[in-house]
mmCIF file of the N, C-alpha and C atoms, coordinates in Angstrom:
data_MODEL
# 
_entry.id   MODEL 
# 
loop_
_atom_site.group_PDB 
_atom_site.id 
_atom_site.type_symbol 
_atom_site.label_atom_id 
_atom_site.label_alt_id 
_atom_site.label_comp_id 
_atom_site.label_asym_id 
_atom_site.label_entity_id 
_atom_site.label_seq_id 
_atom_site.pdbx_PDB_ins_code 
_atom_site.Cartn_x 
_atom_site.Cartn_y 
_atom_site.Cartn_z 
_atom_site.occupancy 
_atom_site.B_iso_or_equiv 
_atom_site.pdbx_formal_charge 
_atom_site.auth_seq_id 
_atom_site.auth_comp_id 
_atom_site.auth_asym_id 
_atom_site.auth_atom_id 
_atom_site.pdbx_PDB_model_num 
ATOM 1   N N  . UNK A 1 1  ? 79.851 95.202 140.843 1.00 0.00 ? 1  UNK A N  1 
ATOM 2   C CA . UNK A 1 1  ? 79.595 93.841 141.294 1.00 0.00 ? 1  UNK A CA 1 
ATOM 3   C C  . UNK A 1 1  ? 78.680 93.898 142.511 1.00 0.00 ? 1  UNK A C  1 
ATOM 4   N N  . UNK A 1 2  ? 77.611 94.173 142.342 1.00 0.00 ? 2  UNK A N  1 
ATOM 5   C CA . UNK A 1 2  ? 76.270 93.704 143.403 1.00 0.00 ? 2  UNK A CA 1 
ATOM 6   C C  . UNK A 1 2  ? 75.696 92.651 143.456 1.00 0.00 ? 2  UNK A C  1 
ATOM 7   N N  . UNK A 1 3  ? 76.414 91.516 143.554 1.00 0.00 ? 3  UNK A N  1 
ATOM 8   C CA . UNK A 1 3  ? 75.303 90.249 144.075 1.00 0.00 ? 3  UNK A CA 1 
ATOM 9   C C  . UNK A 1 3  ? 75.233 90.167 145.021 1.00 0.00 ? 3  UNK A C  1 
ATOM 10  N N  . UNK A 1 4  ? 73.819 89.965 145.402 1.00 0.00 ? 4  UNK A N  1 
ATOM 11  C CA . UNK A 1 4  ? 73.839 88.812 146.793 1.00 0.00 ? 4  UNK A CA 1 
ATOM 12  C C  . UNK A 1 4  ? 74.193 87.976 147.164 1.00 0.00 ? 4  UNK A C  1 
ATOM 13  N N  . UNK A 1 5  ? 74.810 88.197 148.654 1.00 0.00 ? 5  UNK A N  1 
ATOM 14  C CA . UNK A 1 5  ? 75.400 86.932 149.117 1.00 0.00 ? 5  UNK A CA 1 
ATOM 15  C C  . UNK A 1 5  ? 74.767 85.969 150.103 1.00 0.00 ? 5  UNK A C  1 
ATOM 16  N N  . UNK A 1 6  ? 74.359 84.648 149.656 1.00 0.00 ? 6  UNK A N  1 
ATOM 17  C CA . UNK A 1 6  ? 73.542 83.988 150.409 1.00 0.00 ? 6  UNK A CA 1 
ATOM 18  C C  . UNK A 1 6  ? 74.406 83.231 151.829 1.00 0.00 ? 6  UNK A C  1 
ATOM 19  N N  . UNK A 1 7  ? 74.014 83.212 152.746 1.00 0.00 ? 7  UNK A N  1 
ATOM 20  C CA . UNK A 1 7  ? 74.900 82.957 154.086 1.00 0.00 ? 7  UNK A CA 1 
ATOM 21  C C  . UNK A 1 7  ? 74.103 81.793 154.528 1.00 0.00 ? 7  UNK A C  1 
ATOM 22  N N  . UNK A 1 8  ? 74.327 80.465 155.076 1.00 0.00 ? 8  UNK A N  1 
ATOM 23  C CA . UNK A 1 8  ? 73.701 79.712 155.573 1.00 0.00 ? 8  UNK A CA 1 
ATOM 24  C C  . UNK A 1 8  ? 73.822 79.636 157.200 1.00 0.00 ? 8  UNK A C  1 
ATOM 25  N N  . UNK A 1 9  ? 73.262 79.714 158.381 1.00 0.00 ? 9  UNK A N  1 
ATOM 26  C CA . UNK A 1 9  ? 73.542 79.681 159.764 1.00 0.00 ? 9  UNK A CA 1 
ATOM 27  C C  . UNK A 1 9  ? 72.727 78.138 160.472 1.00 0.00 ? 9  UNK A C  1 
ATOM 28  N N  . UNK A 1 10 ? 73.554 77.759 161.316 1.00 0.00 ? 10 UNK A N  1 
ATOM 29  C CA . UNK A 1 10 ? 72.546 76.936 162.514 1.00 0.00 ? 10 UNK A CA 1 
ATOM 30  C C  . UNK A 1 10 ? 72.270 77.957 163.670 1.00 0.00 ? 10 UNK A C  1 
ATOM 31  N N  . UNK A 1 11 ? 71.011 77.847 163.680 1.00 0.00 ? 11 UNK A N  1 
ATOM 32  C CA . UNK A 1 11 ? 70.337 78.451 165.390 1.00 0.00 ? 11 UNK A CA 1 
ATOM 33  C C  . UNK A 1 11 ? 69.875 78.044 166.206 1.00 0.00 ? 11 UNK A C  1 
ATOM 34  N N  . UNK A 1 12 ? 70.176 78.020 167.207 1.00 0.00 ? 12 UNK A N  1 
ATOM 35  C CA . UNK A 1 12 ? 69.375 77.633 168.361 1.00 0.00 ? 12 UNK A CA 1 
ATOM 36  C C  . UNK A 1 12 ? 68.472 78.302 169.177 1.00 0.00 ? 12 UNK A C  1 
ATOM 37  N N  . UNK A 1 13 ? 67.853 77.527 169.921 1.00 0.00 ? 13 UNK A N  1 
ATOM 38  C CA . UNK A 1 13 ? 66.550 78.418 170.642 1.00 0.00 ? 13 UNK A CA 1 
ATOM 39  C C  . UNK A 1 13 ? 65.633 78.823 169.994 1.00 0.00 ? 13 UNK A C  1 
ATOM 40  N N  . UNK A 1 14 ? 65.282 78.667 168.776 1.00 0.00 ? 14 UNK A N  1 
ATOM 41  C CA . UNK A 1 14 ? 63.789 79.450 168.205 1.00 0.00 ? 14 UNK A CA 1 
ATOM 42  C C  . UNK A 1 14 ? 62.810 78.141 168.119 1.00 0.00 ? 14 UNK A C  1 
ATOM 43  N N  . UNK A 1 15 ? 61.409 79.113 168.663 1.00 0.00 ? 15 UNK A N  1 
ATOM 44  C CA . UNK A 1 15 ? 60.880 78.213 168.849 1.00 0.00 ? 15 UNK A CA 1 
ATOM 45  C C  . UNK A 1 15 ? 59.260 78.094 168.548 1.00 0.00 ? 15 UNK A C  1 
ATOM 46  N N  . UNK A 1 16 ? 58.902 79.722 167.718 1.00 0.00 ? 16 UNK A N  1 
ATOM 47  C CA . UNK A 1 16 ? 58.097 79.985 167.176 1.00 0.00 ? 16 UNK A CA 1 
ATOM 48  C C  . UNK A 1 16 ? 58.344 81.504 166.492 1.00 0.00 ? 16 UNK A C  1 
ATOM 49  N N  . UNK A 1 17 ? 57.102 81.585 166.106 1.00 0.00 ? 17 UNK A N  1 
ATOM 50  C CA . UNK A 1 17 ? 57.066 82.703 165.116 1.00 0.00 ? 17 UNK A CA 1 
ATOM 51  C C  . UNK A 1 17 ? 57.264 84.306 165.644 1.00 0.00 ? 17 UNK A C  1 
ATOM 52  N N  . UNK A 1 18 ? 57.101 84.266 166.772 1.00 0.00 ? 18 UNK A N  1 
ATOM 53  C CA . UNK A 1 18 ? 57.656 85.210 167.627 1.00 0.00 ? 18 UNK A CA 1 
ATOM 54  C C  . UNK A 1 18 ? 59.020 85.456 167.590 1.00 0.00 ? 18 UNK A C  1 
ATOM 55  N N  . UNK A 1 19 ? 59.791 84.656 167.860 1.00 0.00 ? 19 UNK A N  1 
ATOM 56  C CA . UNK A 1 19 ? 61.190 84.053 167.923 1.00 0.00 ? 19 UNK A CA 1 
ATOM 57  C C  . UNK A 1 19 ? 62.052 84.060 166.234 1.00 0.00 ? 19 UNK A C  1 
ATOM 58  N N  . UNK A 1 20 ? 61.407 83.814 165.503 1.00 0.00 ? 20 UNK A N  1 
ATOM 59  C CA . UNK A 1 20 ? 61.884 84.334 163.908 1.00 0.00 ? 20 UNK A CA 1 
ATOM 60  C C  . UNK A 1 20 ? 61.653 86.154 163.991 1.00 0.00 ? 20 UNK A C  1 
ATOM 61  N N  . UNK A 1 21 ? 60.291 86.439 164.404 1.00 0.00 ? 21 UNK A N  1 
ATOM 62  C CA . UNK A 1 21 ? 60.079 88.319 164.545 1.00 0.00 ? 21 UNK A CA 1 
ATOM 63  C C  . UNK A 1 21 ? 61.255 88.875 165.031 1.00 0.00 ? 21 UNK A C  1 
ATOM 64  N N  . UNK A 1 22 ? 61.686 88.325 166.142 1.00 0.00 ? 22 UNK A N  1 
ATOM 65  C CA . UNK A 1 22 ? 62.933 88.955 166.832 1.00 0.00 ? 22 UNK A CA 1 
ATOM 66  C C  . UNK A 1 22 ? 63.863 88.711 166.282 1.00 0.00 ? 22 UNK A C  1 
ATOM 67  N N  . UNK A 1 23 ? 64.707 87.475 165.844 1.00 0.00 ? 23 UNK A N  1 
ATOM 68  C CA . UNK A 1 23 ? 65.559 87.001 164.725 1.00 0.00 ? 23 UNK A CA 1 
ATOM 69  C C  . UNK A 1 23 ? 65.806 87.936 163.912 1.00 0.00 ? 23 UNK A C  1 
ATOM 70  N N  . UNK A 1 24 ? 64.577 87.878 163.504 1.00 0.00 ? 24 UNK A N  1 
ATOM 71  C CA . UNK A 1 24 ? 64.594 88.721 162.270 1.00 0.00 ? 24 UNK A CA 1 
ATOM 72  C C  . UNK A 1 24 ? 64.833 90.195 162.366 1.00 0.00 ? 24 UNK A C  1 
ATOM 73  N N  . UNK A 1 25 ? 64.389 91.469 163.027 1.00 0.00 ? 25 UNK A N  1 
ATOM 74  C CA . UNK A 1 25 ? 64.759 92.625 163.583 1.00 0.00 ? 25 UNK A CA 1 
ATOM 75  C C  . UNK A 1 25 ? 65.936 92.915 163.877 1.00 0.00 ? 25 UNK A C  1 
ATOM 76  N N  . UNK A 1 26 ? 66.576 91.657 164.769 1.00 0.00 ? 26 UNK A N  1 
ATOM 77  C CA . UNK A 1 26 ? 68.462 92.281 165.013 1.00 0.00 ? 26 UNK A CA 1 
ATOM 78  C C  . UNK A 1 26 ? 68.899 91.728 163.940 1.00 0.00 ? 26 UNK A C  1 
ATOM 79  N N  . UNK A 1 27 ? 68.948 91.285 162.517 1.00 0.00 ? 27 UNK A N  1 
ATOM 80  C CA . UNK A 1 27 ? 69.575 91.140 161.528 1.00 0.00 ? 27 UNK A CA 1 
ATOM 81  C C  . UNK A 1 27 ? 69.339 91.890 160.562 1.00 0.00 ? 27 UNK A C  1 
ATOM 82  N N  . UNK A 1 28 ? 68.009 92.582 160.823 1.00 0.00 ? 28 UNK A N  1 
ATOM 83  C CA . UNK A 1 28 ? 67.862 93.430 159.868 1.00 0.00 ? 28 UNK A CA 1 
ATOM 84  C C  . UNK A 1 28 ? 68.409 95.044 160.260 1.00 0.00 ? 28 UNK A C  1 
ATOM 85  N N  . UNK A 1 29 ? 68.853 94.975 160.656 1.00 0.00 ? 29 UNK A N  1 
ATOM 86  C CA . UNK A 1 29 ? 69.884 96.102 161.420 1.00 0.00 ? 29 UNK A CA 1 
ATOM 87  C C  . UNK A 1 29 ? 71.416 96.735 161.056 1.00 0.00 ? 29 UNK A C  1 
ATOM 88  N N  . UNK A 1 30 ? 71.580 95.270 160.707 1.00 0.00 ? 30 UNK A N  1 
ATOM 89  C CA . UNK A 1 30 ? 73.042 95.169 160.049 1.00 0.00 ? 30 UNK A CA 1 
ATOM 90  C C  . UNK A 1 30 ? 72.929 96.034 158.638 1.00 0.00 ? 30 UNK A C  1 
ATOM 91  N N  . UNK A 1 31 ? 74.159 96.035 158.419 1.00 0.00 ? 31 UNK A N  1 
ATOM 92  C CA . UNK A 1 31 ? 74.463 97.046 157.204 1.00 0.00 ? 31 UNK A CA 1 
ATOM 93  C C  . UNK A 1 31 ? 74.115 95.612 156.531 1.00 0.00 ? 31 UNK A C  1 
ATOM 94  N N  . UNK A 1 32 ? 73.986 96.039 154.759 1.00 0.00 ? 32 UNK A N  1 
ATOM 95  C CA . UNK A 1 32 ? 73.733 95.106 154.046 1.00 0.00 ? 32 UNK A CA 1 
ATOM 96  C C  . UNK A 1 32 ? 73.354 94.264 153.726 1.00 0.00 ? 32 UNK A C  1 
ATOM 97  N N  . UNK A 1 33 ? 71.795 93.926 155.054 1.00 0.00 ? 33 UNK A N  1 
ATOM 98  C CA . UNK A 1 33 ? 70.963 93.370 154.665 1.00 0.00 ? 33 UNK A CA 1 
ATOM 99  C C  . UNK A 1 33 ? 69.991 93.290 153.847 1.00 0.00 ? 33 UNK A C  1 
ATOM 100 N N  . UNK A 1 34 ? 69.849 92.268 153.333 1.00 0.00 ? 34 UNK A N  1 
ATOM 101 C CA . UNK A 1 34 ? 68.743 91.986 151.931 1.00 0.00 ? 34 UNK A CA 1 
ATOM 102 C C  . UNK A 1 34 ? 67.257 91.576 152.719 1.00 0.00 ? 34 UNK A C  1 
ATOM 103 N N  . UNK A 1 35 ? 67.361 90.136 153.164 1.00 0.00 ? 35 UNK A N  1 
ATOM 104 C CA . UNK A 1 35 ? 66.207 89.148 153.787 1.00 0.00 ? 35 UNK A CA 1 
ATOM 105 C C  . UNK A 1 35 ? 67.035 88.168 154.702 1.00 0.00 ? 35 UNK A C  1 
ATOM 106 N N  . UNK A 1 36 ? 66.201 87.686 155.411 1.00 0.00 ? 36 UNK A N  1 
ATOM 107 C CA . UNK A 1 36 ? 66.467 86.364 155.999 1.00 0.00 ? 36 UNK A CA 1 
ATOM 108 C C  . UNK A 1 36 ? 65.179 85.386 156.003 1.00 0.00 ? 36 UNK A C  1 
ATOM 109 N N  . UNK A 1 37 ? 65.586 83.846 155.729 1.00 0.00 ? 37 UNK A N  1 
ATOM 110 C CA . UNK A 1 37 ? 64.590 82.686 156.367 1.00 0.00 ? 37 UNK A CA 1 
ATOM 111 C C  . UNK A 1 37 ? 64.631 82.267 157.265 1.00 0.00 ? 37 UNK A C  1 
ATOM 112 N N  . UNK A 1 38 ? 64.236 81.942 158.260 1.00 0.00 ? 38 UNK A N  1 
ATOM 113 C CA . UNK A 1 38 ? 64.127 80.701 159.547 1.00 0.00 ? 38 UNK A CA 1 
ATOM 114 C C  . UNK A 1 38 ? 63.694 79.674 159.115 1.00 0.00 ? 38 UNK A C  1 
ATOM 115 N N  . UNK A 1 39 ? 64.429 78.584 159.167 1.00 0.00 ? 39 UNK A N  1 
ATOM 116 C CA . UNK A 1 39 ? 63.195 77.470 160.183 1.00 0.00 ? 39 UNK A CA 1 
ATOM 117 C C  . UNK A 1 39 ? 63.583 77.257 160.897 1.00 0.00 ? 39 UNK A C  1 
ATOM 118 N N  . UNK A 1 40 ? 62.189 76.925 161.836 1.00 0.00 ? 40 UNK A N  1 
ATOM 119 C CA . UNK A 1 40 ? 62.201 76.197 163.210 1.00 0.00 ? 40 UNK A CA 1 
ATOM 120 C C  . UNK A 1 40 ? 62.584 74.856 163.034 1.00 0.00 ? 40 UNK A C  1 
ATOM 121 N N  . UNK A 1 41 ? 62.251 73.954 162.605 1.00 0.00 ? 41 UNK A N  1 
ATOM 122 C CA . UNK A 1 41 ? 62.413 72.353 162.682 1.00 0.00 ? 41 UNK A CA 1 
ATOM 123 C C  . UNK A 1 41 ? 63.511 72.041 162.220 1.00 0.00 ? 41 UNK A C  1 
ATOM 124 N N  . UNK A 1 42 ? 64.528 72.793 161.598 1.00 0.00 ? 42 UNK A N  1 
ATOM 125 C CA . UNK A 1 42 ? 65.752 72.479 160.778 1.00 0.00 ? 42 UNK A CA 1 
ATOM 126 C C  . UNK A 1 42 ? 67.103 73.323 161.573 1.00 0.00 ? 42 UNK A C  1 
ATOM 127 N N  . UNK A 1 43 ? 66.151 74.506 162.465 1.00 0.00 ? 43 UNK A N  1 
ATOM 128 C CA . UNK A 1 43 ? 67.167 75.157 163.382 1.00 0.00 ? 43 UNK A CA 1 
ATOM 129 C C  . UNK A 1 43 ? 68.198 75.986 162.495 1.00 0.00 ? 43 UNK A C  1 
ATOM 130 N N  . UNK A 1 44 ? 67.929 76.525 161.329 1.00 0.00 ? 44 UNK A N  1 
ATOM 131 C CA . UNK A 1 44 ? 68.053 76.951 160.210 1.00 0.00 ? 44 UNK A CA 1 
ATOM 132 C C  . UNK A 1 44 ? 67.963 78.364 159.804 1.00 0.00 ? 44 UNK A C  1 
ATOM 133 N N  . UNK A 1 45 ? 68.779 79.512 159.463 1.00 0.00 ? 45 UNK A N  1 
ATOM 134 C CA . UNK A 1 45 ? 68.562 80.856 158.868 1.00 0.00 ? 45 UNK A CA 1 
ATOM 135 C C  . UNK A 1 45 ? 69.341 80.662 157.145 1.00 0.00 ? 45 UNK A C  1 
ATOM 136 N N  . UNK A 1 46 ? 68.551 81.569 156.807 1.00 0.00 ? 46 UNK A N  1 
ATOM 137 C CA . UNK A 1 46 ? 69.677 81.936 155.571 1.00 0.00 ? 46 UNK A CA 1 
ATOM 138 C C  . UNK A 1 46 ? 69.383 83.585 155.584 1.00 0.00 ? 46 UNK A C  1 
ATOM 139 N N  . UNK A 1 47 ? 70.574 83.823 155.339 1.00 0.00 ? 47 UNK A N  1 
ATOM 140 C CA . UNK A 1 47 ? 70.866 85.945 155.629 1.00 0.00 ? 47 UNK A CA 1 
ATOM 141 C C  . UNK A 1 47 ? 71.246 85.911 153.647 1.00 0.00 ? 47 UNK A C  1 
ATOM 142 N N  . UNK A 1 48 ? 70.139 86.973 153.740 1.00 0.00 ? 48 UNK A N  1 
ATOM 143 C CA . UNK A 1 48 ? 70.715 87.436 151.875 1.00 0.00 ? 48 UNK A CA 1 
ATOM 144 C C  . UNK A 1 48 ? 70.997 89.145 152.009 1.00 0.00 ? 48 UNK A C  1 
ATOM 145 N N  . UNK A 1 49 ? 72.535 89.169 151.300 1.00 0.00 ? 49 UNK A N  1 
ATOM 146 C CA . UNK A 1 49 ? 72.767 90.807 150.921 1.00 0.00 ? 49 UNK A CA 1 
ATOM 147 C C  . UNK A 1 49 ? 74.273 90.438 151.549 1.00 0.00 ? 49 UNK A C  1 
ATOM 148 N N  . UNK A 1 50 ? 75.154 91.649 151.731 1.00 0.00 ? 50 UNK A N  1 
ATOM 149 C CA . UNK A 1 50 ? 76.411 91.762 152.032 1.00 0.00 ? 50 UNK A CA 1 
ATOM 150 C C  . UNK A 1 50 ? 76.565 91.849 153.514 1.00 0.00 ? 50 UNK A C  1 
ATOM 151 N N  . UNK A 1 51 ? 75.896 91.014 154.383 1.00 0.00 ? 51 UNK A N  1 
ATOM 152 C CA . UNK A 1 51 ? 75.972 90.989 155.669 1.00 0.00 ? 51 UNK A CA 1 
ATOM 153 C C  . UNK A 1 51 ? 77.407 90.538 155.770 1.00 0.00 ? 51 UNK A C  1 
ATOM 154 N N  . UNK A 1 52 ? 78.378 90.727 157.083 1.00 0.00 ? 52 UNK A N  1 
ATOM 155 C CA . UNK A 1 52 ? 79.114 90.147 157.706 1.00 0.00 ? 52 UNK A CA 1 
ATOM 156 C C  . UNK A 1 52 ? 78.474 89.028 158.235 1.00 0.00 ? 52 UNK A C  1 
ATOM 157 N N  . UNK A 1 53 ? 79.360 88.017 158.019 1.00 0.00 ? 53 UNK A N  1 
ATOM 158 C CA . UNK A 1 53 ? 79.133 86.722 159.139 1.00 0.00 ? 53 UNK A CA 1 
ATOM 159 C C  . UNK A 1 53 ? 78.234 86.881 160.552 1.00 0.00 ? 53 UNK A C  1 
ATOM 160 N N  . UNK A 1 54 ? 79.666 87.347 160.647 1.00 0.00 ? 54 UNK A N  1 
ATOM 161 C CA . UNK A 1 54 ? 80.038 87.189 162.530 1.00 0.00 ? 54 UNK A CA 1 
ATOM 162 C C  . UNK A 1 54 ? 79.236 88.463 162.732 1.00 0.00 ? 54 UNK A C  1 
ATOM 163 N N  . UNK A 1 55 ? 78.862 89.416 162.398 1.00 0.00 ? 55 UNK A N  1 
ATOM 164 C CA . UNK A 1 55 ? 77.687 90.150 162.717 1.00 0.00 ? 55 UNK A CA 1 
ATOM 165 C C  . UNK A 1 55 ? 76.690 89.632 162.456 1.00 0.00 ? 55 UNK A C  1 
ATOM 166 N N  . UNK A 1 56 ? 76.106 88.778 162.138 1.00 0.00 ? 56 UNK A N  1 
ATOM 167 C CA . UNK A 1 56 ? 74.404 87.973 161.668 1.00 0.00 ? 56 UNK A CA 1 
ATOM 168 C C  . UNK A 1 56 ? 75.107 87.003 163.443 1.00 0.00 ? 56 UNK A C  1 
ATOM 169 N N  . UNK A 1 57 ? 75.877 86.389 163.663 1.00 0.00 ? 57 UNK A N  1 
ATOM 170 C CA . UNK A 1 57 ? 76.388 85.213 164.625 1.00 0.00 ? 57 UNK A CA 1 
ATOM 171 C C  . UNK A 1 57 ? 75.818 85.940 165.990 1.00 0.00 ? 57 UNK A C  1 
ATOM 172 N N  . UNK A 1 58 ? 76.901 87.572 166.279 1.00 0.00 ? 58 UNK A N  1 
ATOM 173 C CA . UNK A 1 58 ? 77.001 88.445 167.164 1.00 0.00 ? 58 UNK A CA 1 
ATOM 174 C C  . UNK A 1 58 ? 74.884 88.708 167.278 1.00 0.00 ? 58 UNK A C  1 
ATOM 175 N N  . UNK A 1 59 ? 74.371 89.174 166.160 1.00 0.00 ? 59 UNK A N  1 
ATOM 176 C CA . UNK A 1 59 ? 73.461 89.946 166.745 1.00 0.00 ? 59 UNK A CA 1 
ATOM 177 C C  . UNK A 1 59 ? 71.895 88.590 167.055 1.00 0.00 ? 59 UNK A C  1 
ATOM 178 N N  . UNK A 1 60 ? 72.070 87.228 166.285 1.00 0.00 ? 60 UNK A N  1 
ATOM 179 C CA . UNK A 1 60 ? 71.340 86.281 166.926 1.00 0.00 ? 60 UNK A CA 1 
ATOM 180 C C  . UNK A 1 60 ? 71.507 86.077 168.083 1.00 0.00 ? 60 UNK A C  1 
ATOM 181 N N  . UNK A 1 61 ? 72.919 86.180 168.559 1.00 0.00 ? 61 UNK A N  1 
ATOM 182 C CA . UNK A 1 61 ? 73.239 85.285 169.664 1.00 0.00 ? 61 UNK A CA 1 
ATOM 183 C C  . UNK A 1 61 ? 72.839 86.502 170.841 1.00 0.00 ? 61 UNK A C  1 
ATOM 184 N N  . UNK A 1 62 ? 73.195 87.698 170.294 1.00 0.00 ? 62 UNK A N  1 
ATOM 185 C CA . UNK A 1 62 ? 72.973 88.595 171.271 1.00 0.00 ? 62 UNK A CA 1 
ATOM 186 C C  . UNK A 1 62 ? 71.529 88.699 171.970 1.00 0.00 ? 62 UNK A C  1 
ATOM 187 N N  . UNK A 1 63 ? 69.893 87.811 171.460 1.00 0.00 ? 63 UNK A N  1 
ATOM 188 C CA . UNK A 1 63 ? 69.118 87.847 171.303 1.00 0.00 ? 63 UNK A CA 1 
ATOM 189 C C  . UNK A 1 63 ? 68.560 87.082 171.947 1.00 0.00 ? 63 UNK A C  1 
ATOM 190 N N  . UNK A 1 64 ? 69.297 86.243 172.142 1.00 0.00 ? 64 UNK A N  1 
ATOM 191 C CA . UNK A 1 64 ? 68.976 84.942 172.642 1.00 0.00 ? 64 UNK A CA 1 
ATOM 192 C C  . UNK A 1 64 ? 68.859 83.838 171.612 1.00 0.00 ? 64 UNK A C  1 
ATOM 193 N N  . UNK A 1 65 ? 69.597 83.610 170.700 1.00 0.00 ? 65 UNK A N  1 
ATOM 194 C CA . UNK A 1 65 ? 69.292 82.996 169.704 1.00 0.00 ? 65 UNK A CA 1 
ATOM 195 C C  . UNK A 1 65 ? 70.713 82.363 169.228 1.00 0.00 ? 65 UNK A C  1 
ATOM 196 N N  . UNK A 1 66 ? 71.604 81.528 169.964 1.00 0.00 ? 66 UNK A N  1 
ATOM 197 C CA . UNK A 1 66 ? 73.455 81.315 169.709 1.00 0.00 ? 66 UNK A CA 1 
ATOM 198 C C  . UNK A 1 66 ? 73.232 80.600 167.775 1.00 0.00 ? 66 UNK A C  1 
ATOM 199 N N  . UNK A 1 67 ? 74.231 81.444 167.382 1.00 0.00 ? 67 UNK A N  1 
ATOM 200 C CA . UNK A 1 67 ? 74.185 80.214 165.779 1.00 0.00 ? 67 UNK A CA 1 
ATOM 201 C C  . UNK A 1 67 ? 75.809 80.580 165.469 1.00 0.00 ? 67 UNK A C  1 
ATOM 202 N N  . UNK A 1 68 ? 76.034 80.266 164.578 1.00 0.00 ? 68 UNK A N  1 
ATOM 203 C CA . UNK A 1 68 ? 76.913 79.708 164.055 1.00 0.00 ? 68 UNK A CA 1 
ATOM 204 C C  . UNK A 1 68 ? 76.948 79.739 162.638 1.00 0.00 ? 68 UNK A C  1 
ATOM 205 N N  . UNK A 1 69 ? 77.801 80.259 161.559 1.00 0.00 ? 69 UNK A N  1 
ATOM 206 C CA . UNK A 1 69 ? 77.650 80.373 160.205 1.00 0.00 ? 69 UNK A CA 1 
ATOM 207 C C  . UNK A 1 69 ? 78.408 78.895 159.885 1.00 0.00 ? 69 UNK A C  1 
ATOM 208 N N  . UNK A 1 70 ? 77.229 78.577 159.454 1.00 0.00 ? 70 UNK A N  1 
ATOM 209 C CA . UNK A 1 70 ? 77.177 76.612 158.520 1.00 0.00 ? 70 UNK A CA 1 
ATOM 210 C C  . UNK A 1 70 ? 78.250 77.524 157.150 1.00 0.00 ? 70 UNK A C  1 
ATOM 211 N N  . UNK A 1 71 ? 79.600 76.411 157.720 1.00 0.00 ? 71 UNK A N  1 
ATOM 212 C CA . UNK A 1 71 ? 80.348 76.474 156.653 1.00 0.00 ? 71 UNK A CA 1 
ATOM 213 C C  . UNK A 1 71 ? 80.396 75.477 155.288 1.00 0.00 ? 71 UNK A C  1 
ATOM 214 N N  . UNK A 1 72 ? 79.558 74.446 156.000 1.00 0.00 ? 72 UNK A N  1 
ATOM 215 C CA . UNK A 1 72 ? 79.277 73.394 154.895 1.00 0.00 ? 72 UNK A CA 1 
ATOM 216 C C  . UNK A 1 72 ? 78.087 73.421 153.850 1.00 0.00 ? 72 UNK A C  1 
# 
């Protein structure tokens, strides 16, 4: 059973494409990462692969970047 698991997050603080680069680097770090999206205007990630949550939460926020896994 290998599917991907799609994760939805709210983020704060990003505020250009710089700011997704970095985003993007401490999540791709994590075990079981696939990809991630940003947007800026929606304040928005989606994490694909067998990431932990609260490790995608831990390593945005650690970044400067606080989110929160959108349970809805």
């Amino acid at each position: 059973m290998n599917r991907t698991v799609e994760t939805r997050y709210r983020v704060s603080g990003m505020k250009c494409g710089g700011c997704i680069a970095k985003a993007t680097e401490a999540v791709s770090k994590l075990p079981g990462y696939v990809s991630a999206e940003f947007d800026l205007k929606n304040g928005t990630a989606v994490v694909r692969g067998g990431v932990d949550p609260q490790s995608v939460v831990n390593a945005l926020t650690k970044v400067g970047y606080p989110a929160e896994a959108d349970e809805g």
